[in-house]
C-alpha positions in Angstrom: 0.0 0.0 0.0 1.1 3.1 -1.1 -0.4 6.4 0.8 -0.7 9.8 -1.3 -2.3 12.9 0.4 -4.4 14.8 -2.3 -5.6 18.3 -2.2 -8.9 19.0 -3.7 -10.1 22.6 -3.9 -8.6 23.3 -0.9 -9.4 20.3 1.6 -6.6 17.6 1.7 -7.3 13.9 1.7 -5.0 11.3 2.4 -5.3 8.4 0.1 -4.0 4.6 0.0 -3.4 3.2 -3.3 -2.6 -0.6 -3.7 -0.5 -2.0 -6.2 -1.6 -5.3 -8.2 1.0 -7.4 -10.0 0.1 -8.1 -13.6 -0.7 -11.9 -12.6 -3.7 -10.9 -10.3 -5.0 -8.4 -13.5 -4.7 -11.0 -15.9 -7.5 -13.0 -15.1 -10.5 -11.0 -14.5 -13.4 -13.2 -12.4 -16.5 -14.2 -14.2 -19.7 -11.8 -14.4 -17.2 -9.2 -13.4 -16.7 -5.6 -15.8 -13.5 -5.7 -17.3 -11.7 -2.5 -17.3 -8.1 -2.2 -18.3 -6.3 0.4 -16.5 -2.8 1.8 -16.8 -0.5 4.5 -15.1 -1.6 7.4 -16.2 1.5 9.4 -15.5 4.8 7.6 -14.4 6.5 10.8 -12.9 8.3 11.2 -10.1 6.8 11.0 -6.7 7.0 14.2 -5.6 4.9 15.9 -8.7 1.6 15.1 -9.3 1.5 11.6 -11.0 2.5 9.1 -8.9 0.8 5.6 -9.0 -2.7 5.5 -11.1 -4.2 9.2 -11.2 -2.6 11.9 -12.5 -3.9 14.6 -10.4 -2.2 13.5 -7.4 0.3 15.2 -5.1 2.4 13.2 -3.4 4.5 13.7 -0.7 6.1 10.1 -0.8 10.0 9.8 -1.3 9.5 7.0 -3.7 10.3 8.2 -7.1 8.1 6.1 -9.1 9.1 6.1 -13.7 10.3 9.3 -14.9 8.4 11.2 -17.5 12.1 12.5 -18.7 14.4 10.2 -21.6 17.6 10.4 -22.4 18.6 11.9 -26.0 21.8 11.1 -28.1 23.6 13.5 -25.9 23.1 12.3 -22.8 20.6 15.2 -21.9 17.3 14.0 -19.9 14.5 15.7 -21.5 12.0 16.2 -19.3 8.2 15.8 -21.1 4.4 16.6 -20.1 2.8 13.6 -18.6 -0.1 15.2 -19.8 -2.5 17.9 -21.4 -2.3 21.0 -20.0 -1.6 24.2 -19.7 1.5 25.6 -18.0 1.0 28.0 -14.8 4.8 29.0 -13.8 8.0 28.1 -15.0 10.1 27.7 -11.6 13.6 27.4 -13.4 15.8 29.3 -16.7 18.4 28.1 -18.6 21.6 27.9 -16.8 20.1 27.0 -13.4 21.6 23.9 -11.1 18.2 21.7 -10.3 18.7 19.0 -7.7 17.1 15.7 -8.0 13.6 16.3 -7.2 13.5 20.1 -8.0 9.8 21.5 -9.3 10.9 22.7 -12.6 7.2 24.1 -13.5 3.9 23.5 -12.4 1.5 22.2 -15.1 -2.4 22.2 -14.5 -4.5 19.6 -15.9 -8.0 19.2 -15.6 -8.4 22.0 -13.0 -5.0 20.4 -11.1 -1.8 22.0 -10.1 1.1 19.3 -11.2 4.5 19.9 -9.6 6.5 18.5 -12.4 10.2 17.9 -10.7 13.9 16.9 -11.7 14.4 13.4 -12.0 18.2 13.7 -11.0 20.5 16.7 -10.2 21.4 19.1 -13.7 22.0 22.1 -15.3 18.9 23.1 -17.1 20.1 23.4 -20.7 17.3 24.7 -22.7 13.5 25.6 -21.1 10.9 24.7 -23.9 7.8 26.1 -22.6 7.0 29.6 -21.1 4.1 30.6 -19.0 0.4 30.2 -20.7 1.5 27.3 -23.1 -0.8 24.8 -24.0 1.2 21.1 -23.9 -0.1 17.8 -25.1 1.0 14.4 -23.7 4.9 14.1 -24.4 6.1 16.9 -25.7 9.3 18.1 -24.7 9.2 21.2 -21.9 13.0 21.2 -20.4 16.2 19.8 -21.5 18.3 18.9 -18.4 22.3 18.2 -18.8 
C-alpha cells in the first residue's frame, strides 16, 4: 500500500493506493466488468502523477518512472505527462536543479502538477513559457 495525500479545492485527503501485479489483473473473475487500467503518469513522486491518477500530489519519497528520456547527448529531456496548460515556469536556462526540484507547475484538468527533476542538472534549454498549452509528451526542459 502506497499512501498519497491529495488536495482537492482546498481540503486535503489522504489516500492509499494498492498496487496489483500483472498476474492478479490478468485473469478477471467471471460476471465481473472488465476494465483495463494503466499508469496514467509515471512521474516522479514528488509531482503530481505518482501511481494510477494523474492529479495526485504526493508527498512520498518514492520516485516512481520518470516522465524524462535520455537523448543522443546524454541530456534528460524532461516531457508533459499530460494535457495541460502551463502555470509557472520555476527554473531558466543555466540553473543547477537537484534531484527532485519542481521545474514548472503544469495544470491539468483543473490540477496544479509539480513537475520535478528526475536527478540533479543544469537546465540546458527551457521549452515552454508561461500560458502554453502542452499535449501528452512533448518536450518542456532539456536537463544536462
Amino acid at each position: 500500500m502506497k499512501k498519497f495525500k491529495v488536495t482537492v479545492e482546498g481540503k486535503e485527503y489522504l489516500v492509499q493506493v494498492e498496487e496489483v501485479n500483472a498476474e492478479a489483473t490478468s485473469a478477471p473473475k467471471q460476471n465481473q466488468p472488465q476494465m483495463a487500467v494503466k499508469p496514467a503518469n509515471p512521474s516522479p513522486a514528488k509531482t503530481v502523477l505518482p501511481a494510477t491518477n494523474p492529479t495526485v500530489k504526493s508527498t512520498s519519497p518514492e520516485k516512481p518512472a520518470s516522465t524524462s528520456s535520455p537523448s543522443a547527448t546524454g541530456d534528460y529531456i524532461v516531457k508533459a505527462p499530460m494535457p495541460g496548460s502551463v502555470l509557472d515556469v520555476k527554473v531558466a536556462a543555466g540553473d543547477h536543479a537537484a534531484d527532485g526540484d519542481v521545474l514548472l507547475i503544469l495544470e491539468a484538468m483543473k490540477m496544479e502538477n509539480e513537475l520535478t527533476a528526475p536527478q540533479a542538472g543544469t537546465v540546458k534549454e527551457v521549452l515552454v513559457k508561461k500560458g502554453d498549452t502542452v499535449n501528452s509528451g512533448d518536450p518542456l526542459i532539456i536537463l544536462s
